[in-house]
LUMTIKE-857280 format. One record per residue (C-alpha): x, y, z; residue in one letter. Coordinates in steps of 0.25 Angstrom, whole numbers, m for minus. Layout:
<rec x="X" y="Y" z="Z" residu="A"/>
...
This chain:
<rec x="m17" y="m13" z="106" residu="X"/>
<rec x="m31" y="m11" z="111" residu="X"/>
<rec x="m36" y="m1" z="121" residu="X"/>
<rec x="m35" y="m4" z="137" residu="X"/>
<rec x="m47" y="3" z="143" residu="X"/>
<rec x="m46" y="6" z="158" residu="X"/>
<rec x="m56" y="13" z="167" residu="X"/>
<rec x="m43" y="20" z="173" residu="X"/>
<rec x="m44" y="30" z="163" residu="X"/>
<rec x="m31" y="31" z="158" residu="X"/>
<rec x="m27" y="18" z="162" residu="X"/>
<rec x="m30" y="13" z="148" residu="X"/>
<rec x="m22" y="10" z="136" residu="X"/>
<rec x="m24" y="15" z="122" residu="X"/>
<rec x="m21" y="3" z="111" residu="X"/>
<rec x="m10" y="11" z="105" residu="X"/>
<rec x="m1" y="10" z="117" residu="X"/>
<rec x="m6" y="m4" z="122" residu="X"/>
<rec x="m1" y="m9" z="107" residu="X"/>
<rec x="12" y="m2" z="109" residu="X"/>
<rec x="14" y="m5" z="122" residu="X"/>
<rec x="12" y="m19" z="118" residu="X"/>
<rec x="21" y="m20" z="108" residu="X"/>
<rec x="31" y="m14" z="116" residu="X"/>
<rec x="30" y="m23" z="127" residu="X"/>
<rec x="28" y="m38" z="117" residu="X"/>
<rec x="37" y="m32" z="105" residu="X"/>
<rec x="48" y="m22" z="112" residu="X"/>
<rec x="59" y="m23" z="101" residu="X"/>
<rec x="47" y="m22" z="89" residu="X"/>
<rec x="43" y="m7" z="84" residu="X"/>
<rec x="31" y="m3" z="82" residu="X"/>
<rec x="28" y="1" z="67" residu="X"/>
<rec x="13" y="4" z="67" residu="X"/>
<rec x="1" y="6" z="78" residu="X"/>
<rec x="m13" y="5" z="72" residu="X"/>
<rec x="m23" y="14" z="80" residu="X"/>
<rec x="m39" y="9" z="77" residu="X"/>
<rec x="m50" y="9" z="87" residu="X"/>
<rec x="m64" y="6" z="86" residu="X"/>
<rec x="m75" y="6" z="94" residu="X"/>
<rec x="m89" y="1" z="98" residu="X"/>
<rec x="m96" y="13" z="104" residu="X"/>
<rec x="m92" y="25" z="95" residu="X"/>
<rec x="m85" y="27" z="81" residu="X"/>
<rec x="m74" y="29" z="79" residu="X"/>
<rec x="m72" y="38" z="66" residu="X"/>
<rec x="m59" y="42" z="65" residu="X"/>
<rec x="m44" y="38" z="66" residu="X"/>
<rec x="m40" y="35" z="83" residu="X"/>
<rec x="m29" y="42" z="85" residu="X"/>
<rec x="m21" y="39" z="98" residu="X"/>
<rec x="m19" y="46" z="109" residu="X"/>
<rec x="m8" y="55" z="115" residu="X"/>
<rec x="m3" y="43" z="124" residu="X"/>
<rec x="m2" y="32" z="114" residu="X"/>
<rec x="4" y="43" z="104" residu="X"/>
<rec x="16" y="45" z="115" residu="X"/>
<rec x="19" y="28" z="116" residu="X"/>
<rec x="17" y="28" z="102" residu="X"/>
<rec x="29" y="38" z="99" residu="X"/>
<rec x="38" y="32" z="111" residu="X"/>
<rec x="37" y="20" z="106" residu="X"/>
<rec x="40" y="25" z="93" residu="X"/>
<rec x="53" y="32" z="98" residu="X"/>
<rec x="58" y="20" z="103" residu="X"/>
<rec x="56" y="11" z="91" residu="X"/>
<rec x="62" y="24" z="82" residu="X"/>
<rec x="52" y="18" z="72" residu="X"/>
<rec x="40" y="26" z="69" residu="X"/>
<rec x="25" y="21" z="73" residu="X"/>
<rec x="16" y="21" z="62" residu="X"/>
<rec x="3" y="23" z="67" residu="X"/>
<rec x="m12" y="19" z="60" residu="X"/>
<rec x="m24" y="26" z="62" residu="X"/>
<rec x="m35" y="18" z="58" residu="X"/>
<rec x="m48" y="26" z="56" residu="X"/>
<rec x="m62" y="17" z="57" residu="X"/>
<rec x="m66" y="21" z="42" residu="X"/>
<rec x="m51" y="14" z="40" residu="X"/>
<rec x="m44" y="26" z="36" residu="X"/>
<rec x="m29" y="23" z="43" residu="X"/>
<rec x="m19" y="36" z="47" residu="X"/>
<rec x="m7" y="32" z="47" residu="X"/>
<rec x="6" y="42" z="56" residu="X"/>
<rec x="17" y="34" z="53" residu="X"/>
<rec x="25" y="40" z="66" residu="X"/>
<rec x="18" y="41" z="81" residu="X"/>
<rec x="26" y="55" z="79" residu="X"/>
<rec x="16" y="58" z="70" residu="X"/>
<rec x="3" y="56" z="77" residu="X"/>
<rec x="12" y="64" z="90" residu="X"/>
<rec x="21" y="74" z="83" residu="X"/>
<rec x="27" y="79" z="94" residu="X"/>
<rec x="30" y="66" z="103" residu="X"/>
<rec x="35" y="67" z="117" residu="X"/>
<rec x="45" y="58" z="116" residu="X"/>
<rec x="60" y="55" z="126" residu="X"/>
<rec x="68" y="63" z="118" residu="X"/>
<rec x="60" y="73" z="126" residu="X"/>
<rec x="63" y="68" z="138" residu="X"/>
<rec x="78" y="70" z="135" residu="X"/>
<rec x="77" y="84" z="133" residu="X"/>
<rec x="75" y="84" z="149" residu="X"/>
């Protein structure tokens, strides 16, 4: 997936979640196993790993819980250097998820 800029701040999409919503929509009955996250830029550098942000973290994990296969997740760094989670749990340790909303 690829960004979706919008002037409509926050109508936008992160890549992460156009990826997964993606392949959710193309390839319903196929699990995701691993979601690479680079980034690069032609205005600023970028010297570290991108991490993503609270919201793709969420769709990552629900979309982890309904496979019940864990989502290994890559970050690439721009000197190459990768981290590797290998569960969306473990870059949101404490994950909303709808067990939660059962307990209501």
């Amino acid at each position: 997936g690829n960004n979706q800029e919008n002037v409509a701040y926050p109508s936008g999409l992160c890549a992460e979640r156009v990826a997964l919503y993606y392949a959710g929509a193309k390839y319903p009955d196929v699990s995701v196993k691993t979601i690479a996250i680079s980034a690069k830029s032609k205005t600023y550098d970028i010297t570290d790993v991108v991490s993503p942000c609270g919201a793709c973290r969420q769709v990552m994990a629900e979309y982890q819980q309904k496979q019940k296969q864990n989502i290994r997740v890559l970050l690439h760094s721009p000197n190459n250097n990768v981290l590797i989670a290998n569960s969306v749990e473990d870059l949101l340790p404490f994950m909303f998820n709808s067990e939660q909303l059962r307990k209501f």
